[in-house]
C-alpha positions as CSV (number, residue, x, y, z in Angstrom):
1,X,43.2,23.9,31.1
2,X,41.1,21.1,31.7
3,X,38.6,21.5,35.3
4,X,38.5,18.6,37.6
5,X,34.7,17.2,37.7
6,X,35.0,14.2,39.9
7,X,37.1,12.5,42.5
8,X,36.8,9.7,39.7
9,X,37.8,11.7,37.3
10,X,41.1,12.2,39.8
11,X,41.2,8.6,39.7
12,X,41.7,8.1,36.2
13,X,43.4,11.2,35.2
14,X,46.1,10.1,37.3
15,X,47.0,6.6,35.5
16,X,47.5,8.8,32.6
17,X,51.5,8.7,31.3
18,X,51.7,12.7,32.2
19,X,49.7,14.7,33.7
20,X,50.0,17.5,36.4
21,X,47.3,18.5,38.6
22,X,47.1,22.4,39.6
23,X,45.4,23.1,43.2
24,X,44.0,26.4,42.9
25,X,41.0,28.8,44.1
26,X,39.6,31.8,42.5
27,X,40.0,33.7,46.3
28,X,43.7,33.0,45.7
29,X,45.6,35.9,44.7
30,X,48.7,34.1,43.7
31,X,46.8,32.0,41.8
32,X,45.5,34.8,39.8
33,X,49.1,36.4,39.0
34,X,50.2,32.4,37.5
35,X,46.9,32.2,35.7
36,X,48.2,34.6,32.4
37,X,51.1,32.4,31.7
38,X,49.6,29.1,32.2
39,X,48.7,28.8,28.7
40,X,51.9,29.4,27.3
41,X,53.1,26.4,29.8
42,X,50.6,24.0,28.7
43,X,52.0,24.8,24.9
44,X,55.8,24.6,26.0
45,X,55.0,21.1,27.7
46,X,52.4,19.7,25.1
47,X,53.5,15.1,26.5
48,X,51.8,17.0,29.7
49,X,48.1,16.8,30.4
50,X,47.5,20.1,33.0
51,X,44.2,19.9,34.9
52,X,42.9,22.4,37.2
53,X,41.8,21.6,40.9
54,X,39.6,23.9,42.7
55,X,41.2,23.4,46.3
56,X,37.4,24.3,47.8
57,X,35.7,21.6,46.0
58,X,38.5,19.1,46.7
59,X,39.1,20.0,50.2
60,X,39.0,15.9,51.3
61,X,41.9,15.3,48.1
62,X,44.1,18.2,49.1
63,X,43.9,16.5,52.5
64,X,45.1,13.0,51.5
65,X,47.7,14.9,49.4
66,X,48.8,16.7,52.2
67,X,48.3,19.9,49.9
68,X,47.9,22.9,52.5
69,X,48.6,25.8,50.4
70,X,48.2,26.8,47.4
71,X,48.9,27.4,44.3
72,X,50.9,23.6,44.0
73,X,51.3,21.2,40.9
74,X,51.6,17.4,41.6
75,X,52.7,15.3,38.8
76,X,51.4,11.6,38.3
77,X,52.8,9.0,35.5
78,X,50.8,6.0,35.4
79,X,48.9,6.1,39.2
80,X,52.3,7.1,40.7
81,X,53.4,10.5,42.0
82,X,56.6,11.6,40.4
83,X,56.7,15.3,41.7
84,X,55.1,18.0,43.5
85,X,55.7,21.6,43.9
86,X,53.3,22.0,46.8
87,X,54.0,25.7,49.2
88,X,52.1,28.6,49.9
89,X,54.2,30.6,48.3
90,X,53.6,32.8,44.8
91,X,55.2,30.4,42.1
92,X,57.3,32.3,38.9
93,X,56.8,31.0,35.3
94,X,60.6,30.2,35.7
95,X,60.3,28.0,39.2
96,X,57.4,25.9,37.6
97,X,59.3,25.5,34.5
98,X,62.3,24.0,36.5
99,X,60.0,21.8,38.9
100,X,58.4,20.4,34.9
101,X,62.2,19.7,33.9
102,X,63.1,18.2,37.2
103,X,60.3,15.5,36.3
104,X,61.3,12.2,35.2
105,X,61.4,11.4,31.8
């Protein structure tokens, strides 16, 4: 999965047709149990571009996104936010499968 370098890097990630941001942090234990199947996700979804957010170097972004816990995805097609599965709460390969389905086409 693909690290985010740069809040303009955000910028233009985001104007891309699919892609879904993770906010994560290596301190995070929930983060760490999601982490095995995440490649098998980012092969399921391949019209997806998944890019990783390190919540500690982002702290200013998770702010504006309103993104207090962690481990969350947010969606973006072309600049606009189309979904976000944003809680503190440990995620299951089959919940962020269903929040990826749930997303427009």
């Amino acid at each position: 999965m693909e690290q985010l370098q740069s809040m303009e890097q955000f910028e233009e990630l985001k104007k891309e047709e699919r892609v879904i941001f993770l906010f994560t942090a290596d301190w995070c234990p929930d983060c760490t149990v999601i982490e095995p199947i995440l490649p098998r996700i980012e092969v399921d979804y391949p019209e997806y571009t998944f890019v990783s957010v390190d919540r500690d170097q982002f702290i200013d972004l998770c702010g504006e996104l309103n993104i207090f816990g962690i481990p969350s995805f947010v969606a973006f097609h072309e600049g606009e936010e189309v979904g976000r599965f944003v809680s503190k709460d440990r995620k299951t390969q089959e919940e962020i499968e269903a929040f990826i389905n749930g997303l427009p086409a």
